[in-house]
TORMI-637953 format. One line per field, with one value per residue (C-alpha): x, y, z; residue number from 1; residue in three letters. Coordinates in steps of 0.1 Angstrom, whole numbers, plus 5000, padded with zeros to 4 digits. Layout:
// residues N
c1 = X	...
c2 = Y	...
c3 = Z	...
num = NUM	...
residu = ALA	...
//
This chain:
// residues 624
c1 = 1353	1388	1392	1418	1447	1441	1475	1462	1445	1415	1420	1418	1396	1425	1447	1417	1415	1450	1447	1416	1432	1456	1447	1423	1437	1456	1431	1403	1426	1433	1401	1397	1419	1412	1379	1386	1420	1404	1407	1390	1414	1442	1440	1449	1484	1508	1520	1555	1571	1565	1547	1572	1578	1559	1585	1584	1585	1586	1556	1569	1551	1536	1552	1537	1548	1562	1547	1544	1570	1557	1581	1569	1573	1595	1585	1586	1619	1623	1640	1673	1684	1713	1734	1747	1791	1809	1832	1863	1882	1918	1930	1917	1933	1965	1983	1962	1980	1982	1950	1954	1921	1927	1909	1923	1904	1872	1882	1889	1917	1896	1934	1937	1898	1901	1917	1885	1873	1891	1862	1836	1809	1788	1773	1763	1757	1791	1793	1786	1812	1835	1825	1830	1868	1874	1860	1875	1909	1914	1895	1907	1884	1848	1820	1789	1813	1827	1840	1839	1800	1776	1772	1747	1749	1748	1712	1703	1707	1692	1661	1660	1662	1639	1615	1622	1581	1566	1583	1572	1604	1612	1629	1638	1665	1681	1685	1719	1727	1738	1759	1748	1752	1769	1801	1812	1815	1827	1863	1881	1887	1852	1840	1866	1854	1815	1823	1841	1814	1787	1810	1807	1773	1757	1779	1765	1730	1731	1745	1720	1693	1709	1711	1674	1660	1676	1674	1648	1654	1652	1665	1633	1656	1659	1620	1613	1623	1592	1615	1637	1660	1692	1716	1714	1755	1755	1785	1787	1823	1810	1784	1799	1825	1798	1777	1813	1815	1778	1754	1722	1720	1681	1683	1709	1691	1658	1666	1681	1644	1623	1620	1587	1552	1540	1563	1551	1519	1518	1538	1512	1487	1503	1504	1465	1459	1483	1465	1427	1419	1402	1395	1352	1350	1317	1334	1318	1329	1354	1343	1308	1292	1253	1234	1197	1172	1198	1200	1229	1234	1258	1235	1223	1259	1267	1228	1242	1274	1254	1233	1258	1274	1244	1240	1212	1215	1215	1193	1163	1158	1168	1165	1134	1142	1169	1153	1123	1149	1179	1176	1168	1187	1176	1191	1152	1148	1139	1178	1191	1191	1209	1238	1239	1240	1269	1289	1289	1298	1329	1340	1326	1304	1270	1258	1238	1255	1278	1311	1347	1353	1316	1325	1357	1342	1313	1331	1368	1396	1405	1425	1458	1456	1455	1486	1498	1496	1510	1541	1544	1540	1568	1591	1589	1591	1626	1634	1626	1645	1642	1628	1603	1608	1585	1571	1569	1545	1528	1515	1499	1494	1471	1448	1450	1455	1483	1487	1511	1520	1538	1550	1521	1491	1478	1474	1459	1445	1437	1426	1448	1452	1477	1493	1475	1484	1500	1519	1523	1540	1569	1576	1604	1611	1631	1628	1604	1621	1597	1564	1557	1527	1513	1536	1546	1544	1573	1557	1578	1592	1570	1541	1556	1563	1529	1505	1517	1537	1512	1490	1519	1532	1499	1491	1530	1513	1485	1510	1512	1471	1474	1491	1521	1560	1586	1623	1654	1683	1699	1669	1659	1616	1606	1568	1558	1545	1582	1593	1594	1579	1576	1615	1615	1613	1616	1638	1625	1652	1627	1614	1578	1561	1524	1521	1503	1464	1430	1437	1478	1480	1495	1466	1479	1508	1530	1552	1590	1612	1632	1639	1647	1610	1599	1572	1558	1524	1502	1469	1447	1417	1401	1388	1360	1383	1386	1353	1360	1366	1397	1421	1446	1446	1478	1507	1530	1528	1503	1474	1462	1427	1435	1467	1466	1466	1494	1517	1508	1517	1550	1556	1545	1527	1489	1466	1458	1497	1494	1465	1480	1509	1489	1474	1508	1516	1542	1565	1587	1588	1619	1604	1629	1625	1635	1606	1607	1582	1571	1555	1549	1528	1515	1483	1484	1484	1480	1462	1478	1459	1475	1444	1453	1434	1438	1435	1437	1467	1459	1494	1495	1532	1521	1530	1558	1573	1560	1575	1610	1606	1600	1631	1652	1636	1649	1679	1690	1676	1702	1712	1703
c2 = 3930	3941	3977	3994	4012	4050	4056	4048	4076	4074	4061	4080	4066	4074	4043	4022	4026	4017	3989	3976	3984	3957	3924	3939	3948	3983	4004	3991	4000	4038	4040	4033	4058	4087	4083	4086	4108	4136	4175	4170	4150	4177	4186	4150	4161	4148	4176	4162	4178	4212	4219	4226	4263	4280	4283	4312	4290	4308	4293	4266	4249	4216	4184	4148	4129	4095	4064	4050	4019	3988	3968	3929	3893	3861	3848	3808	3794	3765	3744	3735	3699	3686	3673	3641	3637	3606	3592	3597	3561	3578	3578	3545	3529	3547	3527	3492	3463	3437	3420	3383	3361	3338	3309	3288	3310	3321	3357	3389	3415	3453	3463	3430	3441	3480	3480	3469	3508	3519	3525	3524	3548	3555	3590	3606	3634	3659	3653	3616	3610	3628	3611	3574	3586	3602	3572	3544	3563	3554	3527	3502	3471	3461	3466	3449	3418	3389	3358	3367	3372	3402	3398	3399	3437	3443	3417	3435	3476	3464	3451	3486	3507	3488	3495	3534	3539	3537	3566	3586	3579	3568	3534	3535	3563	3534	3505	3488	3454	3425	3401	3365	3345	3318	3326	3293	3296	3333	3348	3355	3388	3394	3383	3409	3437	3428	3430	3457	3480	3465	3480	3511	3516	3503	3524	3550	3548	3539	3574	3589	3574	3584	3621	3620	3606	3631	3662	3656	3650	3690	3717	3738	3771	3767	3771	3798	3824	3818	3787	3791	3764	3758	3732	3703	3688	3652	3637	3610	3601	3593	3575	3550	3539	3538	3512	3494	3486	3470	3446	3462	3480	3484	3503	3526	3538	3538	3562	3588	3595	3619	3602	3623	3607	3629	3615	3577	3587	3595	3564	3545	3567	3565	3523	3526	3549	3523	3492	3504	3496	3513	3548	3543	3576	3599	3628	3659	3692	3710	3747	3740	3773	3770	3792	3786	3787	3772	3742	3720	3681	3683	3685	3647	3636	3659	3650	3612	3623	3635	3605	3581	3595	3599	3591	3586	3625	3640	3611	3614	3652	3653	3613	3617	3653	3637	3603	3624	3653	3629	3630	3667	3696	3722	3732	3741	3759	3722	3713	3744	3731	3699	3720	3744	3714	3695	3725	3734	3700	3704	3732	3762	3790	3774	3796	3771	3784	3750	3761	3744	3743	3726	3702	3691	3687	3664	3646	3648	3646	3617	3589	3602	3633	3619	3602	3629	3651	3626	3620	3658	3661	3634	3652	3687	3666	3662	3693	3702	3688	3649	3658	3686	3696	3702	3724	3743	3759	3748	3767	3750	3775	3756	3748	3782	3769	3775	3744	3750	3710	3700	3664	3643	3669	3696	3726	3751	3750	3782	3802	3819	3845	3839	3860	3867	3850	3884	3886	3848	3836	3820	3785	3782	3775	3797	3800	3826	3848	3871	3887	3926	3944	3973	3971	3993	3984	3990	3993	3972	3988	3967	3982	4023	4016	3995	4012	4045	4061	4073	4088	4108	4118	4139	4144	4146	4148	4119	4100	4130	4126	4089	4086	4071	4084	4092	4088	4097	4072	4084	4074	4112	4120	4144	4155	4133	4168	4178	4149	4153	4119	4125	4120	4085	4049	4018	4024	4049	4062	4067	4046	4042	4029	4030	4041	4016	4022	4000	4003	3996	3967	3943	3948	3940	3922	3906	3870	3874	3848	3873	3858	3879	3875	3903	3877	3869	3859	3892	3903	3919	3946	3932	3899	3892	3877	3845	3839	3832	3796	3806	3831	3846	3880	3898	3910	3877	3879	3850	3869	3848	3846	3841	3859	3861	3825	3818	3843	3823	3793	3803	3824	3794	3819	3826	3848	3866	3876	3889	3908	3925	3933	3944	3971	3986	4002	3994	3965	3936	3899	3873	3838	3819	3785	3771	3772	3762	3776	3759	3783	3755	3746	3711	3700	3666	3665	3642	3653	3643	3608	3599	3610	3629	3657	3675	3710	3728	3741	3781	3794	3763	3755	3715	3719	3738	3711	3685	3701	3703	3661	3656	3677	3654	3625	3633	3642	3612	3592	3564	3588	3620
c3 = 5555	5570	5576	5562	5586	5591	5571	5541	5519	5502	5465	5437	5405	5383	5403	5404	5365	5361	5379	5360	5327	5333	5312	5288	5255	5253	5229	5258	5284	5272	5266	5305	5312	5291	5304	5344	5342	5329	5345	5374	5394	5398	5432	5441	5430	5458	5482	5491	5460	5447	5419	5387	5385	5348	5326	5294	5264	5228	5208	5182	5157	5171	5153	5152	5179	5164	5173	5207	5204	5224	5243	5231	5256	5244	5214	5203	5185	5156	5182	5170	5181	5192	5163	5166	5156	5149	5179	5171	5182	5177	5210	5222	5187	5192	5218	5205	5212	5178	5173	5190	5197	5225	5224	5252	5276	5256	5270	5246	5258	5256	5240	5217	5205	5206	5166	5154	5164	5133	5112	5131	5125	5154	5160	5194	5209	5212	5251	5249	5225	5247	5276	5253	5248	5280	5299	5281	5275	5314	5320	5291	5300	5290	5309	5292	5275	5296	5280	5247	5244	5260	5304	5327	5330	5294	5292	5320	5307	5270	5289	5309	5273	5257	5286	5277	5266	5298	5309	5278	5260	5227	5227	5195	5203	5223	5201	5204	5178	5198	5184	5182	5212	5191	5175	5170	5129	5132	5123	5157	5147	5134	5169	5187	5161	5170	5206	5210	5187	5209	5240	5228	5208	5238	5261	5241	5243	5282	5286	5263	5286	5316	5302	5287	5323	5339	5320	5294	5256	5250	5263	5270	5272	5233	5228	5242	5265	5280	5299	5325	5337	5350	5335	5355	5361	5347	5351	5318	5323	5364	5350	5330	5358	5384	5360	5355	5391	5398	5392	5399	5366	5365	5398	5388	5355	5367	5394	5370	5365	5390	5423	5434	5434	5408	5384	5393	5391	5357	5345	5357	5344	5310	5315	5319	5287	5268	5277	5277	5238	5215	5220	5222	5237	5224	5201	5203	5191	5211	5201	5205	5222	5227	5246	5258	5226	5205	5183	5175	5162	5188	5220	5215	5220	5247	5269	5262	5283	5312	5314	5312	5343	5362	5396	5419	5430	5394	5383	5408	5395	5359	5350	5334	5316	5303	5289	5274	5256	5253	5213	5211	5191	5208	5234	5256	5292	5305	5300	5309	5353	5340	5328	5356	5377	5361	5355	5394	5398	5375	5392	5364	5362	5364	5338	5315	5284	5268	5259	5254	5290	5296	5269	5281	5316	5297	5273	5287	5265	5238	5246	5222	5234	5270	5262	5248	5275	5295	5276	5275	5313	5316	5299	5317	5351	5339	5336	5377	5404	5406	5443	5443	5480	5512	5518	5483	5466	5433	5408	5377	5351	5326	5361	5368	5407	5435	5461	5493	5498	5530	5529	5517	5522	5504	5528	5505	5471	5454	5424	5405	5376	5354	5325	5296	5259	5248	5282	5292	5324	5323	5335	5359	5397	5425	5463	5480	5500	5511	5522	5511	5534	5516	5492	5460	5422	5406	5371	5348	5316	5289	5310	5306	5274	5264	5279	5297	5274	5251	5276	5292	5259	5260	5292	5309	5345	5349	5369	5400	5401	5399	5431	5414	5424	5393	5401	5378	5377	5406	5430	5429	5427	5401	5391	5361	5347	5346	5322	5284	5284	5243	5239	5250	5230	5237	5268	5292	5318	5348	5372	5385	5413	5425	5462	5486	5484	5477	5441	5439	5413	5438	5463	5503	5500	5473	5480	5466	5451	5428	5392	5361	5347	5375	5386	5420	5436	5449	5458	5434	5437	5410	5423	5403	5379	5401	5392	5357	5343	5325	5341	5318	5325	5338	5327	5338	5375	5396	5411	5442	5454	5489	5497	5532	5531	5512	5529	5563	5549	5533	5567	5590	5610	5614	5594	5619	5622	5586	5591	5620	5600	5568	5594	5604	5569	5543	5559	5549	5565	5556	5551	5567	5563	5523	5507	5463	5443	5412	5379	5362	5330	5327	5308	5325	5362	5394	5427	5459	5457	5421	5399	5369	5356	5323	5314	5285	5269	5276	5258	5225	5246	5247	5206	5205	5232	5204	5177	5197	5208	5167	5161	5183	5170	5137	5146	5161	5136	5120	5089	5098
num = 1	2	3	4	5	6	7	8	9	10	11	12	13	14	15	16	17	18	19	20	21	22	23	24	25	26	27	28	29	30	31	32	33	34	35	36	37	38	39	40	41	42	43	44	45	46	47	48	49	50	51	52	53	54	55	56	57	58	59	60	61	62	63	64	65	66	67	68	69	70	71	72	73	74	75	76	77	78	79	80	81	82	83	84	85	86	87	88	89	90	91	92	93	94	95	96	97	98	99	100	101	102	103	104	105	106	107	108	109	110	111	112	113	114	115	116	117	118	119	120	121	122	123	124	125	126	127	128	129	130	131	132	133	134	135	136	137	138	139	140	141	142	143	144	145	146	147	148	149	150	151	152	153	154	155	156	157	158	159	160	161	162	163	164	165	166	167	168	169	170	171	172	173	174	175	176	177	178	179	180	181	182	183	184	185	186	187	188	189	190	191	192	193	194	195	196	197	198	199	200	201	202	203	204	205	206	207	208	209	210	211	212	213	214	215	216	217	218	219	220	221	222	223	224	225	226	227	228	229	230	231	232	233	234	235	236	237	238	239	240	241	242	243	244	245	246	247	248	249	250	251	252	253	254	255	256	257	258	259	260	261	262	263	264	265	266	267	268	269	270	271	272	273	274	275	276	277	278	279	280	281	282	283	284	285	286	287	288	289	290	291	292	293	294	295	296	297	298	299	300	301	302	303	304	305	306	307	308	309	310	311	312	313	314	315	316	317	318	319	320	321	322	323	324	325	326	327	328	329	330	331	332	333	334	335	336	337	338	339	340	341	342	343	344	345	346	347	348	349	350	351	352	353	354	355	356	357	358	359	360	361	362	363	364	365	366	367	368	369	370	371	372	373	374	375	376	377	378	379	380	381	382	383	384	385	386	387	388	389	390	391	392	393	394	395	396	397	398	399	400	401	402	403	404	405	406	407	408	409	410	411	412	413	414	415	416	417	418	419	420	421	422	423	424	425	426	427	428	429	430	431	432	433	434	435	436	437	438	439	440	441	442	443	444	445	446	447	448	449	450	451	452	453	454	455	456	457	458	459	460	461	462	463	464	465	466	467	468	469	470	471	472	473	474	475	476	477	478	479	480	481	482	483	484	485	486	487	488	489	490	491	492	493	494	495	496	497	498	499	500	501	502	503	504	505	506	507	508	509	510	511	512	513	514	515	516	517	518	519	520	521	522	523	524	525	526	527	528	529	530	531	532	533	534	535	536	537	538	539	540	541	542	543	544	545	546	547	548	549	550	551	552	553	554	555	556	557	558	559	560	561	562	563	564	565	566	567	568	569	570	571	572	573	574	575	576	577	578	579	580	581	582	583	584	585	586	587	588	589	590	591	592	593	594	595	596	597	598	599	600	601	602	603	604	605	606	607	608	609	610	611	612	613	614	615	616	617	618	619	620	621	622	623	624
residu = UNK	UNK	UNK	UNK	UNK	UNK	UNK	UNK	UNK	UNK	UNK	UNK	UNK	UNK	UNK	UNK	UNK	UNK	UNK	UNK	UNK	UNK	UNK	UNK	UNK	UNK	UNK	UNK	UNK	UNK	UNK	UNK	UNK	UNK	UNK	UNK	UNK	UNK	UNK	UNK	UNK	UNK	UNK	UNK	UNK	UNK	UNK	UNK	UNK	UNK	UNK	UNK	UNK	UNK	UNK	UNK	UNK	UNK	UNK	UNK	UNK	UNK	UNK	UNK	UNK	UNK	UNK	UNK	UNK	UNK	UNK	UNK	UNK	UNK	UNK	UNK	UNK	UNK	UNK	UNK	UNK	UNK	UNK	UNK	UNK	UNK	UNK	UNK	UNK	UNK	UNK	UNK	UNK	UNK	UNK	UNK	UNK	UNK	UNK	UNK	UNK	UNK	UNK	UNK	UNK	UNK	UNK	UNK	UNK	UNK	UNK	UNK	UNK	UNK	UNK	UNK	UNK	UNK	UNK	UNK	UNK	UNK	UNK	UNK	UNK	UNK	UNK	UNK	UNK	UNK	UNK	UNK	UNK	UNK	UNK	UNK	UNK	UNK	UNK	UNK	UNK	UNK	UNK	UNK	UNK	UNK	UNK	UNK	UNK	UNK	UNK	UNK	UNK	UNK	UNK	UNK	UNK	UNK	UNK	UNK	UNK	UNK	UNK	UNK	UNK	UNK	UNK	UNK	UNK	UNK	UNK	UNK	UNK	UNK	UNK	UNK	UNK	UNK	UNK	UNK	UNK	UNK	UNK	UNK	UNK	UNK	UNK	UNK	UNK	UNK	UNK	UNK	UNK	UNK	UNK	UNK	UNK	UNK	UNK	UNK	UNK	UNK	UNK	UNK	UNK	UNK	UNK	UNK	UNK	UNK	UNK	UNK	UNK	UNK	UNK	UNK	UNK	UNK	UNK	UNK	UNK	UNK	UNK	UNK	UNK	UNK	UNK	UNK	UNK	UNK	UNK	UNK	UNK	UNK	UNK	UNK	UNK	UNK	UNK	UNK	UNK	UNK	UNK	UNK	UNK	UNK	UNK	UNK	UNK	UNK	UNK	UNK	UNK	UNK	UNK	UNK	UNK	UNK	UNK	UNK	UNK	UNK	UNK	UNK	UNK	UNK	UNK	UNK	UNK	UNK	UNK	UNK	UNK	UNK	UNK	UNK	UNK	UNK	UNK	UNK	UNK	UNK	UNK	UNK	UNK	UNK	UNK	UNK	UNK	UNK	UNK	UNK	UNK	UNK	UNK	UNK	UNK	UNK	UNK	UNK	UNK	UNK	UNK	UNK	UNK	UNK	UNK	UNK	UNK	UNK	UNK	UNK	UNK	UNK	UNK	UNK	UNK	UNK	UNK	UNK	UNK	UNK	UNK	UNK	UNK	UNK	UNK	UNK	UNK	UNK	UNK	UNK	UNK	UNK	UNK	UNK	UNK	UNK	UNK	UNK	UNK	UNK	UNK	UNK	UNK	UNK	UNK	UNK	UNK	UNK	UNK	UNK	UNK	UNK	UNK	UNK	UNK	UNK	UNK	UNK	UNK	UNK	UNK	UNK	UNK	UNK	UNK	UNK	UNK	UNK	UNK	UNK	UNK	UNK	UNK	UNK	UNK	UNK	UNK	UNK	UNK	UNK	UNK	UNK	UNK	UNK	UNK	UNK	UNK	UNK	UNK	UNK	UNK	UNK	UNK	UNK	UNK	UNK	UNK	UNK	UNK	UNK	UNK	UNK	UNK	UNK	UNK	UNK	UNK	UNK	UNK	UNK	UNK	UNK	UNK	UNK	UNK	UNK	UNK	UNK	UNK	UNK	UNK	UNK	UNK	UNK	UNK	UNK	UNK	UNK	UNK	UNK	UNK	UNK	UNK	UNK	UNK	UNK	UNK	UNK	UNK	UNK	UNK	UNK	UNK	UNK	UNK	UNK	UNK	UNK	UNK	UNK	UNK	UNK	UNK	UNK	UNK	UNK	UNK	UNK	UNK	UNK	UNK	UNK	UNK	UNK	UNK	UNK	UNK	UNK	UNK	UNK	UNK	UNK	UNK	UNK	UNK	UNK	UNK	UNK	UNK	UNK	UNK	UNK	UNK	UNK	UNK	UNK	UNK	UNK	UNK	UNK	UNK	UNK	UNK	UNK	UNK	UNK	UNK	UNK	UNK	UNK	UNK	UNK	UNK	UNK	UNK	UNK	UNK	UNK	UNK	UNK	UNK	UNK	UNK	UNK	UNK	UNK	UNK	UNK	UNK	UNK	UNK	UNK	UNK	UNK	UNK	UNK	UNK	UNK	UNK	UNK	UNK	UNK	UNK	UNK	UNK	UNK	UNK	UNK	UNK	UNK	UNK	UNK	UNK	UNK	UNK	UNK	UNK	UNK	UNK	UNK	UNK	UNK	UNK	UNK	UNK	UNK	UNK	UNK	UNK	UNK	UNK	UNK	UNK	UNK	UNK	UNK	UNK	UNK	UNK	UNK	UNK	UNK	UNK	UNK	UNK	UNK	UNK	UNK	UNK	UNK	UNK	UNK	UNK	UNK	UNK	UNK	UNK	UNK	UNK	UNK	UNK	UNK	UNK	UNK	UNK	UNK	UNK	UNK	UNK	UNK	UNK	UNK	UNK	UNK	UNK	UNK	UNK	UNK	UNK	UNK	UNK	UNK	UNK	UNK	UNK	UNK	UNK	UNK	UNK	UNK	UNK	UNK
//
């Protein structure tokens, strides 16, 4: 084990309770507290302010202090979908030239067609119709009609939309009627007022799939403030008069979708899912939980799992175990080493004991909710950047895993803690920008509020003995002991931070790409966390199990240089080089050599997504 540098003192149990506190619930947590930040720790009171002087106070009669108020996280909207608005023709029918078919040539004049706009009904979304108008206002020729019937680019954009599934889309939101091919018994203005509606409902849903392919069908900012994504510019008008000009329609639309591997990879994993059949699968109980000693109908189901997968390693020491208990309820000593060994090969705590986790590992997850996943994975991919970057840093929150990736290869895969369900991480990307050594933790304001108010509403100075430093707005350190801590709410006008120690929250060193959430990736002194299966503990920030690691990597130096560092005190390194960072959330995801894995969905986001694709499915349904 690393020493630690001379300058640091020796850490109070007070700070190491504080920092163990965090992630259990709060009545566990002060209970922590009260118990270690009792009378005996007042001579730890830091000497670099003086104490306050006594003041006389005239005895008053003691009043009820109100109610500690709690600062809460984001919560989860009903997601309100765009609403769809007629097209409003006007100023393309305005300056209309008279009606005239011209069948000498076969061709229809865009202007001679244009009147039969004037009661069309078609509905789009507000900036697509604007873009329709707008586009067409200056540009008054067809672009998917030549010679009086529907051209090559038109055949070849409808093939493209109705292709929309295997990229997780709907292609119903992109059905365009084409007239017949024959118009030899039709009216010659009929046939100009069928062309010229084709023009633009098809115009229309072309730009919808651009938009969808590029930016997603929802606007994940409307969910939750859990999101956190900048508008991407999408330029419709652009659009329309770059398709206008080419022939190679399939390869303009196709790449408005995400460029990266990640995304292809889970096309083709959805193109799998879709052609394997029935779902056969073996069904067994997702919430099963049976410990050694126990019986279930459930176990015969879940021993079939492990023996079908068997191979000769597993199968020369447990083969016969498992033939001889295979139809067995009860869950007996003798099987107990066949689940320790198939949950170390999964990647869990081998603790014998057959829980959710155990049974996803055995029996995976069901074919719909595979594609599912999938669809749902598909659809937050278009919400990041179509190309992700390298080097960058991934964080998966559902995997509960960091990856620094540069170019095609993984350079480090870690553990990681994430935020618990009350205090959930937030799903977003930035740039890192920076490496803290020693650093301090600026305690947010949900935490003073939460969880320290109460306590220093009765005992005003815990914080001096805690090794933690109080500042006014002006920047200026008072004792905690001198605050009338019992005055504040919701808003408290004082700043905190915990000093650089073995116990500071943060741990060595903390890796900075500032974002309004307050979240980064630190170190933690309370590692045995990263042992557990499922890591949602913090307060929102991404607790790294190797740290040192990581802030090589982003650094491009050498651990060794950040240990070195670490041992000079409290210090700051620039990362210069333009590294993203990805918080992401995805329940479907592919390794570096295109296999997807699935996880569970710790923070229930994958159906609030759902419930925000149905409400644009409706939405743009004909009639809504």
């Amino acid at each position: 084990m690393t020493s630690k540098p001379a300058w640091m003192s020796i850490v109070s149990l007070a700070a190491l309770a504080l920092a163990l506190s965090a992630g259990v619930p709060d009545a566990q947590a002060q209970t922590l507290l009260e118990t270690l930040f009792g009378g005996g720790l007042k001579k730890t009171r830091p000497s670099d302010f003086p104490p306050p002087p006594p003041v006389k106070r005239a005895k008053q009669p003691r009043q009820q202090a109100a109610a500690a108020p709690k600062i809460t996280g984001p919560g989860y909207n009903t997601y309100k979908a765009d609403r769809l608005v007629r097209v409003d023709f006007s100023p393309l029918t305005r300056v209309a030239m008279p009606i005239g078919y011209q069948p000498a040539t076969g061709a229809i004049s865009f202007d001679d067609a244009v009147g039969g706009l004037d009661d069309f009904e078609l509905f789009a979304e507000k900036e697509i119709a604007a873009a329709l108008t707008g586009y067409y206002a200056g540009n008054r020729n067809f672009v998917w009609v030549d010679q009086a019937a529907p051209n090559a680019r038109a055949t070849e954009a409808l093939r493209v939309l109705g292709e929309a599934g295997s990229y997780g889309l709907d292609p119903a939101d992109y059905l365009v009627a084409v007239p017949p091919s024959d118009a030899s018994g039709l009216d010659p203005q009929a046939r100009q007022r069928d062309l010229i509606r084709f023009e633009m409902a098809l115009s229309a849903r072309v730009l919808r799939y651009v938009r969808d392919a590029t930016m997603g069908r929802v606007d994940p900012n409307r969910i939750s403030g859990y999101y956190d994504f900048p508008a991407k510019p999408l330029d419709l008008v652009g659009a329309l008069n770059s398709l206008s000009h080419m022939s190679e329609i399939r390869t303009y639309l196709e790449t408005r979708h995400p460029q990266h591997p990640e995304y292809q990879a889970l096309r083709v994993e959805l193109e799998s899912l879709e052609a394997s059949g029935a779902d056969n699968e073996v069904r067994v109980d997702a919430r099963l939980l049976l410990k050694p000693g126990e019986s279930s109908p459930e176990l015969p189901k879940l021993i079939g799992l492990v023996a079908r997968d068997l191979d000769d390693e597993l199968g020369g020491e447990y083969g016969e175990t498992l033939w001889r208990l295979g139809g067995s309820e009860v869950y007996s000593d003798e099987l107990v080493p066949v689940i320790k060994a198939v949950q170390q090969r999964a990647g869990l705590k081998s603790d014998g004991v057959v829980g959710p986790r155990t049974v996803s590992a055995l029996a995976g997850t069901s074919k719909a909710d595979r594609i599912e996943k999938v669809r749902i994975a598909l659809e937050q991919l278009r919400w990041l950047p179509s190309e992700l970057g390298s080097p960058r840093v991934f964080v998966n929150q559902p995997a509960f895993t960091a990856s620094y990736i540069d170019g095609d290869a993984e350079k480090l895969n870690m553990r990681v803690v994430i935020g618990a369900p009350a205090t959930q991480t937030s799903f977003f990307y930035d740039e890192i920008e920076q490496v803290d050594y020693n650093p301090y933790w600026g305690v947010p304001q949900s935490i003073i509020v939460n969880e320290m108010l109460p306590r220093l509403r009765r005992d005003p100075g815990y914080l001096d003995r805690a090794g933690y430093e109080v500042t006014d707005a002006k920047g200026k350190r008072i004792p905690s002991s001198a605050v009338d801590w019992g005055q504040y709410g919701a808003k408290v006008p004082y700043g905190i931070r915990q000093t650089p120690s073995e116990a500071n929250a943060l741990g060595e060193l903390k890796i900075l790409f500032p974002n309004e959430h307050a979240i980064y990736m630190h170190d933690t002194p309370v590692k045995n966390l990263f042992q557990r299966d499922s890591r949602a503990f913090s307060h929102g920030c991404i607790r790294l199990q190797d740290p040192r690691g990581m802030a090589a990597a982003v650094l491009g130096t050498s651990v060794d240089h950040v240990a070195q560092k670490l041992k000079l005190g409290h210090s700051t390194e620039k990362v210069t080089a333009k590294i993203p960072v990805y918080i992401a959330y995805f329940t479907a995801w592919p390794t570096m050599d295109g296999k997807v894995e699935y996880f569970g969905d710790v923070y229930d986001r994958d159906s609030k997504l759902r419930l925000a694709l149905d409400a644009t499915e409706a939405a743009r349904a004909p009639g809504s």
